[in-house]
C-alpha positions as CSV (number, residue, x, y, z in Angstrom):
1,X,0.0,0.0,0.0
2,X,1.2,3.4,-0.4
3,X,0.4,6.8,0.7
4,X,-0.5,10.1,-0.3
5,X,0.8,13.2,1.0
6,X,-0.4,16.7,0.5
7,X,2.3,19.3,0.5
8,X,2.9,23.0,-0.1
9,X,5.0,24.0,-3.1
10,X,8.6,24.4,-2.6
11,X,8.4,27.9,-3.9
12,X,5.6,30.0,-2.0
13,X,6.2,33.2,-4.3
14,X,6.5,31.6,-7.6
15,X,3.8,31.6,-10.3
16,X,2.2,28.2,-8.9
17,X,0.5,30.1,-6.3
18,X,-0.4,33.6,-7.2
19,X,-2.5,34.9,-5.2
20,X,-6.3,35.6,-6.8
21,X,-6.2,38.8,-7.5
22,X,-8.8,41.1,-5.6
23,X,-11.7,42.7,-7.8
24,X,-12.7,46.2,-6.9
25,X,-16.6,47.1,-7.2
26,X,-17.2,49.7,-10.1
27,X,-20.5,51.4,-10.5
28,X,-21.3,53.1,-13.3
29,X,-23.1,55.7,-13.9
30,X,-26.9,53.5,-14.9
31,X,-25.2,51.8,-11.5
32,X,-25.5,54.6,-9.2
33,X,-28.6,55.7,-10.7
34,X,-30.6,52.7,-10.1
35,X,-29.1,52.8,-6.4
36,X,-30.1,55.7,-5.8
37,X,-33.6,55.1,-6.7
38,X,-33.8,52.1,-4.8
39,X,-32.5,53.9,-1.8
40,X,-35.4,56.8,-2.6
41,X,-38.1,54.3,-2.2
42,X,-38.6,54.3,1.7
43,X,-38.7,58.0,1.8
44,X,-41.0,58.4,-1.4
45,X,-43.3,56.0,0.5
46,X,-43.4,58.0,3.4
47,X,-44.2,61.0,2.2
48,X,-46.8,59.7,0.3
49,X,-48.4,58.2,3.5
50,X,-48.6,61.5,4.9
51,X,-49.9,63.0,2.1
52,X,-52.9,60.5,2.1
53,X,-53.3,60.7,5.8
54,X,-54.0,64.3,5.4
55,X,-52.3,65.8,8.5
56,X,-54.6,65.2,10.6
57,X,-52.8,65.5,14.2
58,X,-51.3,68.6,12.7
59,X,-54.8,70.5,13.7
60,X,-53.4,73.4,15.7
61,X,-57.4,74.2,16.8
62,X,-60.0,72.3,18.2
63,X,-62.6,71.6,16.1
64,X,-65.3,73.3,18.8
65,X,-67.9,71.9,20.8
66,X,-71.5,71.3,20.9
67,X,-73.8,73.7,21.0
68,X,-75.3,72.8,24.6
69,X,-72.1,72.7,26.3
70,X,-71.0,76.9,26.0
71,X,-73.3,80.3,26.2
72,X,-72.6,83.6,24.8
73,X,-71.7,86.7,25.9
74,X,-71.5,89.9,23.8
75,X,-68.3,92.1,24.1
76,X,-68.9,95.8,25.4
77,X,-66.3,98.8,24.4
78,X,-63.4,98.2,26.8
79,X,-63.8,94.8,27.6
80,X,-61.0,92.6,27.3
81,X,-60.5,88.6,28.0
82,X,-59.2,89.3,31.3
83,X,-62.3,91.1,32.5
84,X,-64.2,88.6,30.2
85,X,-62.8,85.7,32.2
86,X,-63.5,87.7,36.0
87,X,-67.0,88.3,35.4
88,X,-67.9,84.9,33.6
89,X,-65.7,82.7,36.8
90,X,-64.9,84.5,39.2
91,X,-63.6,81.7,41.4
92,X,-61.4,80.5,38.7
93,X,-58.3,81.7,37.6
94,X,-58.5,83.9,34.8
95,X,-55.7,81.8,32.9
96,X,-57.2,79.0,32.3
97,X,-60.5,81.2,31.4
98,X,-59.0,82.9,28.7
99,X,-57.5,80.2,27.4
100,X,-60.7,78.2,27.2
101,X,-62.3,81.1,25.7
102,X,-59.6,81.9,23.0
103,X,-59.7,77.7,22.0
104,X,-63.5,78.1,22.1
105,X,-63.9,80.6,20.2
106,X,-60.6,80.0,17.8
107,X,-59.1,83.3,18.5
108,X,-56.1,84.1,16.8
109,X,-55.1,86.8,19.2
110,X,-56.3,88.6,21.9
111,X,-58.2,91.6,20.5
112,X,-62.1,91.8,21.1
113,X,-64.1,94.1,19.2
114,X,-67.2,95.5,20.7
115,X,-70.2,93.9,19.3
116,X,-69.0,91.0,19.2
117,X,-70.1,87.3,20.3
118,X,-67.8,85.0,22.1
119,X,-69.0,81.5,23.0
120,X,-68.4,80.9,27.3
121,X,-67.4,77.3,28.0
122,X,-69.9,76.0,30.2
123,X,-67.9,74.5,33.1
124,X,-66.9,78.8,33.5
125,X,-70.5,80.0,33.2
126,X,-71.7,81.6,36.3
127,X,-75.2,81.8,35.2
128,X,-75.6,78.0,35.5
């Protein structure tokens, strides 16, 4: 019987064992293009999900309330929300009057004009 042996070459650096030479990864430019759209895709699909949702939690108002649950009252020259708020709940802070009033009532500042009709939340209504 006789044996096999598996041995190295004799001469490590000649052209038996060459090393495989190492490729380097070209992209051209149709390569980088379709890359790029591929890496596109997530964000094109998430903008168009918040397109369809329609920005809904973006609401910077509430929407109102029911029409049992405020009453009126009718501004007189000089009034302002602060005098507003002290007449309408006077055990309440004014604060957090006004700032039912102005959500109430949508208010985009804090100017009244006399004449004019602003909606009293009811849990501040005195007259109940």
């Amino acid at each position: 019987m006789s044996t096999v042996g598996i041995t190295s070459p004799a001469f490590p650096g000649s052209a038996f064992t060459r090393p495989a030479p190492s490729t380097r990864l070209r992209l051209t430019l149709r390569g980088r293009r379709v890359l790029a759209a591929l890496a596109s895709i997530p964000a094109v699909v998430a903008i168009s999900l918040a397109m369809i949702s329609g920005g809904s939690a973006l609401a910077s108002r509430d929407a109102g309330a029911p029409a049992e649950s405020f009453s009126t009252v009718t501004v007189s020259f000089g009034d302002t929300l602060w005098s507003i708020a002290e007449t309408v709940a006077p055990e309440s802070d004014p604060r957090d009057v006004i700032d039912a009033i102005v959500r109430l009532n949508a208010l985009e500042g804090v100017s009244l004009e006399a004449g004019q009709s602003l909606a009293i939340p009811a849990e501040y209504d005195s007259s109940r």
